[in-house]
Backbone atoms as SQL, in Angstrom:
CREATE TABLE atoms (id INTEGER PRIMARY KEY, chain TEXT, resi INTEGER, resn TEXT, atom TEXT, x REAL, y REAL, z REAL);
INSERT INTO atoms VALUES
  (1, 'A', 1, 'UNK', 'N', -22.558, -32.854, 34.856),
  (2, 'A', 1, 'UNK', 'CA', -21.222, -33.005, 35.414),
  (3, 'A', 1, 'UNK', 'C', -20.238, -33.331, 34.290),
  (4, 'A', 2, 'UNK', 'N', -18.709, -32.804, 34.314),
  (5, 'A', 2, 'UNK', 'CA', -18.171, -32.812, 33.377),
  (6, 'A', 2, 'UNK', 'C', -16.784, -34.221, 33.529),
  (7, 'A', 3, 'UNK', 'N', -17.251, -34.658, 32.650),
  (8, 'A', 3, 'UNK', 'CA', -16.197, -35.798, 32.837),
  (9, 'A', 3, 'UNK', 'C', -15.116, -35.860, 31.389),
  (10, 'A', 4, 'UNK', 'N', -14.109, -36.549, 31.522),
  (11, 'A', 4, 'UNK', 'CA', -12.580, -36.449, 30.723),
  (12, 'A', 4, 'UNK', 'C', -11.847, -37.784, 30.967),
  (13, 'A', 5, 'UNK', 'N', -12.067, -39.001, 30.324),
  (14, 'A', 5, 'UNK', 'CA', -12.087, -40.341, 30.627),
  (15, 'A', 5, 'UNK', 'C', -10.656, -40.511, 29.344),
  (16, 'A', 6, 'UNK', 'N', -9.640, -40.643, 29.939),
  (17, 'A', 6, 'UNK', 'CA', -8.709, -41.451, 29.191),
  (18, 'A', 6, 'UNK', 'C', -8.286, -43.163, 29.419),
  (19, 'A', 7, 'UNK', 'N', -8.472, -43.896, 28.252),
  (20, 'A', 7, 'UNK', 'CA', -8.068, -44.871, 27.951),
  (21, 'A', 7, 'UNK', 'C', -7.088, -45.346, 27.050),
  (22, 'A', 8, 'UNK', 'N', -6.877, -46.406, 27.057),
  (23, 'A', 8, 'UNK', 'CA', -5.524, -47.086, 25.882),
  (24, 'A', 8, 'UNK', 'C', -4.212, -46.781, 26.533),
  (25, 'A', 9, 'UNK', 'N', -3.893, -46.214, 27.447),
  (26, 'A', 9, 'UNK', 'CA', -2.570, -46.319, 28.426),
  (27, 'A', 9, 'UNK', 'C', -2.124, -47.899, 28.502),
  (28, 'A', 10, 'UNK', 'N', -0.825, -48.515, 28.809),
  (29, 'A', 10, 'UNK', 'CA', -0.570, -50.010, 28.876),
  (30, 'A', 10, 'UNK', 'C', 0.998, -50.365, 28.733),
  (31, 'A', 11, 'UNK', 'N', 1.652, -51.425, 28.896),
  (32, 'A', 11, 'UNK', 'CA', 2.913, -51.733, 29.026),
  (33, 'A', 11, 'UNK', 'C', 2.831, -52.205, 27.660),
  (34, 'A', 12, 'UNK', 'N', 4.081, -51.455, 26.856),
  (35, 'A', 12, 'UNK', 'CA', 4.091, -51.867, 25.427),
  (36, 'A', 12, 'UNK', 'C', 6.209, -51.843, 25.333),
  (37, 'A', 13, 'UNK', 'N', 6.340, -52.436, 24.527),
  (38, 'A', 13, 'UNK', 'CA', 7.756, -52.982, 24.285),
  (39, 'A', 13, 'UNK', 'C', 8.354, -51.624, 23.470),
  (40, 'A', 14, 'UNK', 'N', 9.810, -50.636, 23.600),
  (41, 'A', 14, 'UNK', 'CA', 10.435, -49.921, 22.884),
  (42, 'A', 14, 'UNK', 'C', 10.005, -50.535, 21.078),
  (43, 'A', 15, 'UNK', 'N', 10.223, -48.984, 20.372),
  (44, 'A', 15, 'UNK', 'CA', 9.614, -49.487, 19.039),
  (45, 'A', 15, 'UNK', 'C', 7.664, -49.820, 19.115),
  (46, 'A', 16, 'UNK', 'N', 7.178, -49.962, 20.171),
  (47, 'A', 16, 'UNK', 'CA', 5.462, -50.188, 19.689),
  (48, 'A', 16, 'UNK', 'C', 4.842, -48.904, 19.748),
  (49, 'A', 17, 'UNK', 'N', 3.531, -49.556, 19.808),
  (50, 'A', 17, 'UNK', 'CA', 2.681, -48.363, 19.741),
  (51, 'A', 17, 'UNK', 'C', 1.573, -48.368, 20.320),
  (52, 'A', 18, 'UNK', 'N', 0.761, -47.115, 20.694),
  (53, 'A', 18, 'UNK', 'CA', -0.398, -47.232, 21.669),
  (54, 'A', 18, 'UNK', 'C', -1.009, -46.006, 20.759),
  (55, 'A', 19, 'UNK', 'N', -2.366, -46.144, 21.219),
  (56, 'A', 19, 'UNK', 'CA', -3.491, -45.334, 20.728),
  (57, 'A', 19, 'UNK', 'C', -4.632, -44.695, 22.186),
  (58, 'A', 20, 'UNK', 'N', -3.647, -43.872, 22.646),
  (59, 'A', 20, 'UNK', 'CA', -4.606, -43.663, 23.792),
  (60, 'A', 20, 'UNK', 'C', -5.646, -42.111, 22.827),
  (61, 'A', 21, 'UNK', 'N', -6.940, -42.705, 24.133),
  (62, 'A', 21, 'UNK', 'CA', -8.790, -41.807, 23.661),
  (63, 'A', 21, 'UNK', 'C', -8.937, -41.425, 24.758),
  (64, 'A', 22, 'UNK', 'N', -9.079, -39.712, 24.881),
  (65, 'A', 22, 'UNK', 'CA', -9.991, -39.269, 25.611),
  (66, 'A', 22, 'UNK', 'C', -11.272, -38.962, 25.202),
  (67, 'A', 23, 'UNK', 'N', -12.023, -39.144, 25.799),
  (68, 'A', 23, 'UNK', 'CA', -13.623, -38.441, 25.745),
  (69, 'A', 23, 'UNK', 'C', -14.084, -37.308, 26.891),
  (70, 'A', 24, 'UNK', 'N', -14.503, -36.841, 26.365),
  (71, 'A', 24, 'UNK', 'CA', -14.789, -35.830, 27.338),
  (72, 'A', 24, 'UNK', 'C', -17.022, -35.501, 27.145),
  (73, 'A', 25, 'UNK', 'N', -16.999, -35.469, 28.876),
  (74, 'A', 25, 'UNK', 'CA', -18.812, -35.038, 28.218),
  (75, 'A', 25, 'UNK', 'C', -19.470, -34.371, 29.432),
  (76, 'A', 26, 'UNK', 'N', -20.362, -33.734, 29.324),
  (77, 'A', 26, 'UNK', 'CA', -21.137, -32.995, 30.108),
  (78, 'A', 26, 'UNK', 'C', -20.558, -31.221, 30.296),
  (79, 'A', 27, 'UNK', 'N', -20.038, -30.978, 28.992),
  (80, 'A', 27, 'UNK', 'CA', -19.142, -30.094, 28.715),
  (81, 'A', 27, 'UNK', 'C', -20.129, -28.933, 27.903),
  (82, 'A', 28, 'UNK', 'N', -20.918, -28.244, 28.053),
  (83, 'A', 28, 'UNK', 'CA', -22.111, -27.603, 27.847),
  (84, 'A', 28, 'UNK', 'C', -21.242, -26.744, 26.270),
  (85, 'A', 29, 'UNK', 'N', -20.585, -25.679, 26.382),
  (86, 'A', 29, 'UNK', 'CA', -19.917, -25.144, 25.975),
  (87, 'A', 29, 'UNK', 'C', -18.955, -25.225, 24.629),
  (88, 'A', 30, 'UNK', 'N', -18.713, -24.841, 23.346),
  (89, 'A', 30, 'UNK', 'CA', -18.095, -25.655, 22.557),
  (90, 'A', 30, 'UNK', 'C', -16.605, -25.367, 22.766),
  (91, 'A', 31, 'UNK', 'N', -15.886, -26.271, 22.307),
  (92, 'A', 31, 'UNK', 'CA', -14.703, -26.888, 22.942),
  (93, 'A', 31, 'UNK', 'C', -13.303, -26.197, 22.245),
  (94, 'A', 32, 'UNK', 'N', -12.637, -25.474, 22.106),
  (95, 'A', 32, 'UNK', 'CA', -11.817, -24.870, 21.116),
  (96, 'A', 32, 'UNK', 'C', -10.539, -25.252, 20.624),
  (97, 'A', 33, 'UNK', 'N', -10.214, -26.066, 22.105),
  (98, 'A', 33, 'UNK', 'CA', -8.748, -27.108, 21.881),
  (99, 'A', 33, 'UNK', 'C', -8.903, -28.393, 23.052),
  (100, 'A', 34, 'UNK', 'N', -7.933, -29.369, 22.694),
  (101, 'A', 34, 'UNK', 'CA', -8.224, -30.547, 23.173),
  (102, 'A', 34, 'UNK', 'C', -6.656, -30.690, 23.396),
  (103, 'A', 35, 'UNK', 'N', -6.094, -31.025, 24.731),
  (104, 'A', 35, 'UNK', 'CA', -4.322, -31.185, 24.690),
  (105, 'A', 35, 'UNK', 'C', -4.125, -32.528, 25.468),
  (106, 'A', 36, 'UNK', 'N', -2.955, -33.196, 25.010),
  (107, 'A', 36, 'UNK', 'CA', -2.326, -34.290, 25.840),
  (108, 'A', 36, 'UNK', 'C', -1.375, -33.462, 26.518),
  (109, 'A', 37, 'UNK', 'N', -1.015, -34.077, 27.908),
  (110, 'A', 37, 'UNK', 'CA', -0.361, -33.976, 28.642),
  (111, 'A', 37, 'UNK', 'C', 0.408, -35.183, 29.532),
  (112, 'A', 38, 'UNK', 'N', 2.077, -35.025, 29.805),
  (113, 'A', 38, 'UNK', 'CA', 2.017, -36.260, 30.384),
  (114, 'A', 38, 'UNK', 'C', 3.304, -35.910, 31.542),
  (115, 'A', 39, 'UNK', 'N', 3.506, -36.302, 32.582),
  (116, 'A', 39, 'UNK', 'CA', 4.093, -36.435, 33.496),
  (117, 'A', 39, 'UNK', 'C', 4.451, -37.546, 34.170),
  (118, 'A', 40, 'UNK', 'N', 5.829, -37.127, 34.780),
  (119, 'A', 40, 'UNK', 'CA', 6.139, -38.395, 35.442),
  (120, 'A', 40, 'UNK', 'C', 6.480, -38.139, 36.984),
  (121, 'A', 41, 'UNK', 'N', 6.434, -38.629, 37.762),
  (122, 'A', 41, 'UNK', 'CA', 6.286, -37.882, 38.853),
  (123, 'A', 41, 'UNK', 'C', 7.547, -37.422, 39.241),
  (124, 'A', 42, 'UNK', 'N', 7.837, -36.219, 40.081),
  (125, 'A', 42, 'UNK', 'CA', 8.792, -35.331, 40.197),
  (126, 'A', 42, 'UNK', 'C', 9.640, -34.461, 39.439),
  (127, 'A', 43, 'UNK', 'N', 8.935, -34.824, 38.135),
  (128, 'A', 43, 'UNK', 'CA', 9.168, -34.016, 37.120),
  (129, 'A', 43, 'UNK', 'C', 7.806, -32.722, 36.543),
  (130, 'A', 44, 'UNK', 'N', 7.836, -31.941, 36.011),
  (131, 'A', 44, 'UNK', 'CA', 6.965, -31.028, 34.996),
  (132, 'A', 44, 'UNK', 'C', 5.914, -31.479, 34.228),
  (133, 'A', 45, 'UNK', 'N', 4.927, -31.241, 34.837),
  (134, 'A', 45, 'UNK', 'CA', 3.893, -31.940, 33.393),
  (135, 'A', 45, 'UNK', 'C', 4.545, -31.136, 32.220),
  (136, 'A', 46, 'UNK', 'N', 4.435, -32.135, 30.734),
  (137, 'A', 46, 'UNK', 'CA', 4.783, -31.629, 29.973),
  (138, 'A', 46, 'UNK', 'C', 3.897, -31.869, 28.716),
  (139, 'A', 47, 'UNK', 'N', 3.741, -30.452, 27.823),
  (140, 'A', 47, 'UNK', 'CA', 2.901, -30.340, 26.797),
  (141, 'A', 47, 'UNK', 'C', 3.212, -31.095, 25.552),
  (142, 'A', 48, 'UNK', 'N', 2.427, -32.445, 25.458),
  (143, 'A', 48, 'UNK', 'CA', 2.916, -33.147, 24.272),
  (144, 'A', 48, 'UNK', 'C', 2.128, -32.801, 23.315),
  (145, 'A', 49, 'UNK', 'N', 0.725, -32.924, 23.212),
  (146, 'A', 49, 'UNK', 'CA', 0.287, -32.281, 21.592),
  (147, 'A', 49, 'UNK', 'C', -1.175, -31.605, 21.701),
  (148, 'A', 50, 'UNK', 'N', -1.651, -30.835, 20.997),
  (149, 'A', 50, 'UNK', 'CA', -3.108, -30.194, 21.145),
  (150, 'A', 50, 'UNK', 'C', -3.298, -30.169, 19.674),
  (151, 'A', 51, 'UNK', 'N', -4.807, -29.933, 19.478),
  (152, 'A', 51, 'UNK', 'CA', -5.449, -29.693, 18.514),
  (153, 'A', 51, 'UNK', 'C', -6.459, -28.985, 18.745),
  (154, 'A', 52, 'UNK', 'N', -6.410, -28.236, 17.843),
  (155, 'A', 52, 'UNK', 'CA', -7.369, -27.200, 17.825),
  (156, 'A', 52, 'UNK', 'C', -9.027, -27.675, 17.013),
  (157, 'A', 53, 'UNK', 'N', -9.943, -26.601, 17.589),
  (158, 'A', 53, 'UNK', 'CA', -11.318, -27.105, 16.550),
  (159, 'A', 53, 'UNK', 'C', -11.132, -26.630, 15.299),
  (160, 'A', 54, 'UNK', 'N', -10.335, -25.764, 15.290),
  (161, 'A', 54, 'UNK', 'CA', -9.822, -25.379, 13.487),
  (162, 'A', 54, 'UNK', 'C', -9.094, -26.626, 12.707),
  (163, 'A', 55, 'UNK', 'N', -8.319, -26.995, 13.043),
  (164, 'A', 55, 'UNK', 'CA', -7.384, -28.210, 12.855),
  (165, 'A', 55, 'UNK', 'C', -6.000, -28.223, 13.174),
  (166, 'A', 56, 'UNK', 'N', -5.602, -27.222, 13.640),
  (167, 'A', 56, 'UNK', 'CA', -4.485, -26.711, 13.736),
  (168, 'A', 56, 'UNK', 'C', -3.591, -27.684, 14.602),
  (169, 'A', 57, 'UNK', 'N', -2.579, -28.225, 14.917),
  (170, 'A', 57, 'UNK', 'CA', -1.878, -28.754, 15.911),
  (171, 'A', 57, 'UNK', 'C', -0.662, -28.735, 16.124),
  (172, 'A', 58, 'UNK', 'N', 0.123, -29.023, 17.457),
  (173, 'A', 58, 'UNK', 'CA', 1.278, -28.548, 17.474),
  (174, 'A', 58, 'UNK', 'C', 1.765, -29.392, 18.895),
  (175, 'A', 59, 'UNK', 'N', 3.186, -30.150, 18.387),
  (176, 'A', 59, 'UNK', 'CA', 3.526, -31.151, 18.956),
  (177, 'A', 59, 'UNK', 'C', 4.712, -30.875, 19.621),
  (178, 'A', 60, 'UNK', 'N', 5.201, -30.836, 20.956),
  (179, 'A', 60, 'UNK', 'CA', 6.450, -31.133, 21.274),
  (180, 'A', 60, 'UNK', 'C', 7.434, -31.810, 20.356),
  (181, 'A', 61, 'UNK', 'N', 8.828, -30.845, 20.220),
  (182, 'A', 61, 'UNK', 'CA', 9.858, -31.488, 19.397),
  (183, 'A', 61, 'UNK', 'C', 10.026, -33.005, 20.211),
  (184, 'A', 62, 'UNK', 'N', 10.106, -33.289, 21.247),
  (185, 'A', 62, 'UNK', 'CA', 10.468, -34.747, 21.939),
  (186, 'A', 62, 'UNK', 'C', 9.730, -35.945, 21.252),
  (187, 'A', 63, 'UNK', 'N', 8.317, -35.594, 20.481),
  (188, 'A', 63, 'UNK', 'CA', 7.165, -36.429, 20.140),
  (189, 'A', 63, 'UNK', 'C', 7.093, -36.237, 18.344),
  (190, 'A', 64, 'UNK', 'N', 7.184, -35.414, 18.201),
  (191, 'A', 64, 'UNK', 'CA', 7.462, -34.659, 16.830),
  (192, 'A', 64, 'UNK', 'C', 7.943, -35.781, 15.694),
  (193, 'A', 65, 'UNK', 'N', 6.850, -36.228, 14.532),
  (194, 'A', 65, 'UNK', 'CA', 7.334, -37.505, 13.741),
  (195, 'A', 65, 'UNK', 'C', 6.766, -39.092, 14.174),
  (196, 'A', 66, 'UNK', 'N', 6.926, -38.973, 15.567),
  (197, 'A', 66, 'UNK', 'CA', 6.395, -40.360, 16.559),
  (198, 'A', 66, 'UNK', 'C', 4.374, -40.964, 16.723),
  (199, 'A', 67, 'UNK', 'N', 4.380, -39.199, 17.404),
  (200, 'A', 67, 'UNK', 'CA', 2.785, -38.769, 17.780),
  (201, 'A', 67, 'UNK', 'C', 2.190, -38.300, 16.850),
  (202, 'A', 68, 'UNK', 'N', 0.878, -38.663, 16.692),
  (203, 'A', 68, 'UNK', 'CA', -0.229, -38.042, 15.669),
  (204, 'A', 68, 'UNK', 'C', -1.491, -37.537, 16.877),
  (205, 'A', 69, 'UNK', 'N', -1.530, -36.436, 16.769),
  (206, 'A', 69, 'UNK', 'CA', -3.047, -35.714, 17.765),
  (207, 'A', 69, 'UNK', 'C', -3.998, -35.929, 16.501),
  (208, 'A', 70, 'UNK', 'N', -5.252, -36.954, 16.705),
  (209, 'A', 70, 'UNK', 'CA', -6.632, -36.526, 15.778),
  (210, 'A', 70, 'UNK', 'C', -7.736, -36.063, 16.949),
  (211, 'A', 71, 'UNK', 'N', -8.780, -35.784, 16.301),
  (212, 'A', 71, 'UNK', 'CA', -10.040, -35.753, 16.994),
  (213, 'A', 71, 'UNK', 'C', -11.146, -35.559, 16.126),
  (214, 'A', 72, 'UNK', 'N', -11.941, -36.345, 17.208),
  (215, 'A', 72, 'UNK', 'CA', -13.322, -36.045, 16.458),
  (216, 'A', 72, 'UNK', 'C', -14.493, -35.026, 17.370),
  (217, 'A', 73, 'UNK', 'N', -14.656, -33.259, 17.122),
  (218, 'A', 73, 'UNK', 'CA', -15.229, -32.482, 17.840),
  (219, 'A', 73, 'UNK', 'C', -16.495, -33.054, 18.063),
  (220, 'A', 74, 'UNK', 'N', -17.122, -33.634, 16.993),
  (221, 'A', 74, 'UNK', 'CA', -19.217, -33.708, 17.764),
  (222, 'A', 74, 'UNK', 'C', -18.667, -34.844, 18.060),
  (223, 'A', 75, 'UNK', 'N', -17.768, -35.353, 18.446),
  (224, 'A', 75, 'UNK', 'CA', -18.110, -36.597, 19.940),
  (225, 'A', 75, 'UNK', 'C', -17.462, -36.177, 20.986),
  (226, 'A', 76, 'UNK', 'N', -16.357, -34.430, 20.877),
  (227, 'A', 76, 'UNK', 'CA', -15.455, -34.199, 21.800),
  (228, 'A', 76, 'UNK', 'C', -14.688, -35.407, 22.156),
  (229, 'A', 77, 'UNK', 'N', -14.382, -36.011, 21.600),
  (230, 'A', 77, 'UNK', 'CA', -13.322, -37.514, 21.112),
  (231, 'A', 77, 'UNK', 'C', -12.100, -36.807, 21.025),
  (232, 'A', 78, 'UNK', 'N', -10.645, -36.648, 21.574),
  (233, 'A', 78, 'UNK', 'CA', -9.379, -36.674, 20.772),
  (234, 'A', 78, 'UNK', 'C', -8.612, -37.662, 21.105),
  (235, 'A', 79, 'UNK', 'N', -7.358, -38.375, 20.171),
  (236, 'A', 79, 'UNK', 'CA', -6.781, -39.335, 20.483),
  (237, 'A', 79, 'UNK', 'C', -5.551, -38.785, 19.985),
  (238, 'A', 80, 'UNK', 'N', -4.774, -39.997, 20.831),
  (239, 'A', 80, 'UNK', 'CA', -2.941, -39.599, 20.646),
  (240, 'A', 80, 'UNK', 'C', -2.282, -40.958, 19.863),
  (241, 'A', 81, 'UNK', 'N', -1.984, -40.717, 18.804),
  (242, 'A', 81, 'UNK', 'CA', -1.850, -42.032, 18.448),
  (243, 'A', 81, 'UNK', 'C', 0.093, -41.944, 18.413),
  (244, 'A', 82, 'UNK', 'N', 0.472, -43.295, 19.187),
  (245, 'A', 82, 'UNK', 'CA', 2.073, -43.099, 19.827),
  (246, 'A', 82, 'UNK', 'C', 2.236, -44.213, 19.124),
  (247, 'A', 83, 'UNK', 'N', 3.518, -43.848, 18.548),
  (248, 'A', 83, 'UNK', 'CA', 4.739, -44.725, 17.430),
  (249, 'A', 83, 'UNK', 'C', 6.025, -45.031, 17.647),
  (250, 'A', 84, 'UNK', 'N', 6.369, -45.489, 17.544),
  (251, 'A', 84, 'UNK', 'CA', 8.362, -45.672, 18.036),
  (252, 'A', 84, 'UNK', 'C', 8.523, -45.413, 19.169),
  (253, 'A', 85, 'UNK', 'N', 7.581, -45.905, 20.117),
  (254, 'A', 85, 'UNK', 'CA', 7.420, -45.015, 21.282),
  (255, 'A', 85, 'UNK', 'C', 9.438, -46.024, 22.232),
  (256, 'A', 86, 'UNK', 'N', 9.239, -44.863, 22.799),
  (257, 'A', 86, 'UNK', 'CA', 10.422, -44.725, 23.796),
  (258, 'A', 86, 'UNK', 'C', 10.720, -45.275, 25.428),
  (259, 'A', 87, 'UNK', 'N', 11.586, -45.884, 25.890),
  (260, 'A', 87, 'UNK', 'CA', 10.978, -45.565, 27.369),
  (261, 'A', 87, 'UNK', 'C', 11.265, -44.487, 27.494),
  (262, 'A', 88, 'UNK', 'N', 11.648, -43.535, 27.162),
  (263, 'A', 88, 'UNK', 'CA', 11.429, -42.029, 28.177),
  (264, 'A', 88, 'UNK', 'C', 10.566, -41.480, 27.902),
  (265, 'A', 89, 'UNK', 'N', 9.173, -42.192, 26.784),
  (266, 'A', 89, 'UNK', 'CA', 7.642, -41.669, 26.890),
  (267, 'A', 89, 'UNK', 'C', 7.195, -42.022, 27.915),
  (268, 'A', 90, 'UNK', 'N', 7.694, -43.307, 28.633),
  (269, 'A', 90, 'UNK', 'CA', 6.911, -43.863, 29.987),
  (270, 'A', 90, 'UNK', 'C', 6.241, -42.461, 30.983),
  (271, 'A', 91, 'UNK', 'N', 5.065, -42.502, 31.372),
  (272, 'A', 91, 'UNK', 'CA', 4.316, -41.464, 32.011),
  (273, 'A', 91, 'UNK', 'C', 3.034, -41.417, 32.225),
  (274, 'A', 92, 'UNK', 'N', 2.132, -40.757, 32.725),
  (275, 'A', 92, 'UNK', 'CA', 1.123, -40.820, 32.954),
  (276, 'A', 92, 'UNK', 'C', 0.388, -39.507, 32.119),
  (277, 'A', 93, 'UNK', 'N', -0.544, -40.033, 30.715),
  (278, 'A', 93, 'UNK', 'CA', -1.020, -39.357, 30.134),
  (279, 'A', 93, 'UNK', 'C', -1.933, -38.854, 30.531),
  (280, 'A', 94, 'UNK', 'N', -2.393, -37.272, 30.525),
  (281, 'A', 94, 'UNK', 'CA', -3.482, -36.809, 30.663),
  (282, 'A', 94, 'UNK', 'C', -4.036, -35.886, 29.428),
  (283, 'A', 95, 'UNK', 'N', -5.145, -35.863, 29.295),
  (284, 'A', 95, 'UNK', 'CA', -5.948, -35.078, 28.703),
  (285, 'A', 95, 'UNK', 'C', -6.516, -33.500, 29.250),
  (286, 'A', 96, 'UNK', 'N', -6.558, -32.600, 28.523),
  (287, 'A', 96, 'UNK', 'CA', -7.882, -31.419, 28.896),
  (288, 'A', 96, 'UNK', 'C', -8.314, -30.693, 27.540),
  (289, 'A', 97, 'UNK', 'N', -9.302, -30.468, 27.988),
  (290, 'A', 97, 'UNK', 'CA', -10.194, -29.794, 27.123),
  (291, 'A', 97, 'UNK', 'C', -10.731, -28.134, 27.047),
  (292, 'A', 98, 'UNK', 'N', -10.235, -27.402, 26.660),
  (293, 'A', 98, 'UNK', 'CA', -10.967, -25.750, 26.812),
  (294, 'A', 98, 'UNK', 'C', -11.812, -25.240, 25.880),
  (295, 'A', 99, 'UNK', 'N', -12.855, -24.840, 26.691),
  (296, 'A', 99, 'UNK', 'CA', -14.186, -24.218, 25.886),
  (297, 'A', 99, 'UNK', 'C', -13.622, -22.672, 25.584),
  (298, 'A', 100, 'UNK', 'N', -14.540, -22.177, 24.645),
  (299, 'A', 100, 'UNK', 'CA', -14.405, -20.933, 23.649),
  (300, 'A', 100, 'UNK', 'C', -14.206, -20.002, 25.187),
  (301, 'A', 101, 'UNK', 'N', -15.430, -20.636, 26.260),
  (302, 'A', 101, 'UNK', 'CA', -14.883, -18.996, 26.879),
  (303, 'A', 101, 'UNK', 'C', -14.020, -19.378, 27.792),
  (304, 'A', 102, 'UNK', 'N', -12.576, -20.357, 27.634),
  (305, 'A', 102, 'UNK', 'CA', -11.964, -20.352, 28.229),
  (306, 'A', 102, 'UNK', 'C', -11.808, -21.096, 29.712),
  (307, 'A', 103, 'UNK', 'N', -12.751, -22.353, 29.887),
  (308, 'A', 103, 'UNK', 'CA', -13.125, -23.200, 30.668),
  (309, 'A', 103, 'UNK', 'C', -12.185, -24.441, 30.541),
  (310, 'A', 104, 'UNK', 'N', -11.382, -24.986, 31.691),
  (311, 'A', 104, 'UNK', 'CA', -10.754, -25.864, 31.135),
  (312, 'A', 104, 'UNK', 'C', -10.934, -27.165, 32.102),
  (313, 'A', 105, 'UNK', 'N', -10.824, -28.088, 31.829),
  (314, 'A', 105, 'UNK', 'CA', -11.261, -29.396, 32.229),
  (315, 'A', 105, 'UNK', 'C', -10.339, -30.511, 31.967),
  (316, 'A', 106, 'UNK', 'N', -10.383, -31.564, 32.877),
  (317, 'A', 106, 'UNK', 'CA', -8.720, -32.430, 32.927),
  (318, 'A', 106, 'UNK', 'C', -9.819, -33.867, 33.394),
  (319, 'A', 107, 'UNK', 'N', -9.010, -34.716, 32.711),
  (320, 'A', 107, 'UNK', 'CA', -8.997, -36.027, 32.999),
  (321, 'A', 107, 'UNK', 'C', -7.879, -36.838, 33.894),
  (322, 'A', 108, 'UNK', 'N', -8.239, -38.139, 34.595),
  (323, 'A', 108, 'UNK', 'CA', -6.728, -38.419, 35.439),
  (324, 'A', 108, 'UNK', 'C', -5.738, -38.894, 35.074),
  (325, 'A', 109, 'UNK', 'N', -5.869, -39.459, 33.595),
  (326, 'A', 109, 'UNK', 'CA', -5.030, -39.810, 33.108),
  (327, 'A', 109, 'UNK', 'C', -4.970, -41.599, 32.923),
  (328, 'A', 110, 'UNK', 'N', -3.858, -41.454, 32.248),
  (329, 'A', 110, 'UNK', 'CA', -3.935, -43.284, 31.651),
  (330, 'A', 110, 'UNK', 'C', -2.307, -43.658, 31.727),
  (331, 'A', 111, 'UNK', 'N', -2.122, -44.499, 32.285),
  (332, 'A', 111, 'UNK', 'CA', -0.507, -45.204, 32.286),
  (333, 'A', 111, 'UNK', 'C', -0.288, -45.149, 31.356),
  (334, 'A', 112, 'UNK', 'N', 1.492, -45.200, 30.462),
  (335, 'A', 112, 'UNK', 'CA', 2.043, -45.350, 29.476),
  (336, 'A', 112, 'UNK', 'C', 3.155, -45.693, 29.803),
  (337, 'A', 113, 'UNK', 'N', 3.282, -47.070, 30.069),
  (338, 'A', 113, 'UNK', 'CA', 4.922, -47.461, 30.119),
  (339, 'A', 113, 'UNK', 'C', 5.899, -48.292, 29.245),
  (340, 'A', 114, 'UNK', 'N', 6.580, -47.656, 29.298),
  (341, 'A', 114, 'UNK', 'CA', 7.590, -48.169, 27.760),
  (342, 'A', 114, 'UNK', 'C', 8.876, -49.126, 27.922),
  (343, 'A', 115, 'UNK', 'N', 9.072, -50.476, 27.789),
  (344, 'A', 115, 'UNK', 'CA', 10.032, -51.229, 28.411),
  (345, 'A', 115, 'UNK', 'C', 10.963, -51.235, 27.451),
  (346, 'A', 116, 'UNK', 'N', 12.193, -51.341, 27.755),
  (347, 'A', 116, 'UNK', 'CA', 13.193, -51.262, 26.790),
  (348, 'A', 116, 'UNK', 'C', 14.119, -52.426, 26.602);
């Protein structure tokens, strides 16, 4: 069974920072990109950063300078590491993961609220 467990979501003060981890496992398949995602409700989920198993990554201008996407592939580990964060980062982060043949898989996500 395939699971996508995000943690490190939390109430942090304008200017801090959070380090949210997904893990992902029971994912047979190797993994080709790993993306954050975050929404707030009644709005668009929106594409904040991915990384590729090449290394490649690519960040929303809104996050761009702030966010760092790493990962570590043989643990299928990626993390979002958030800086200067904003309240209008406040949202509910999610994770997914897509295998080579195009299999994609989601976690429920982790709070991120930003007080100002």
């Amino acid at each position: 069974q395939v699971h996508l467990v995000e943690s490190g979501g939390g109430l942090v003060q304008a200017g801090g920072s959070l380090r949210l981890t997904c893990a992902a496992s029971g994912i047979s398949s190797p993994i080709s990109v790993m993306t954050w995602f975050r929404q707030v409700p009644g709005n668009e989920r929106e594409l904040v950063a991915h990384r590729r198993a090449s290394g490649s990554t690519y960040y929303a201008d809104s996050v761009k300078g702030r966010f760092t996407i790493s990962a570590e592939y043989a643990k299928n580990t990626v993390y979002l590491h958030m800086n200067t964060l904003k309240p209008e980062d406040t949202a509910v982060y999610c994770c997914s993961a897509q295998t080579t043949w195009g299999q994609a898989y989601w976690g429920l996500g982790t709070q991120v609220t930003v007080s100002s």
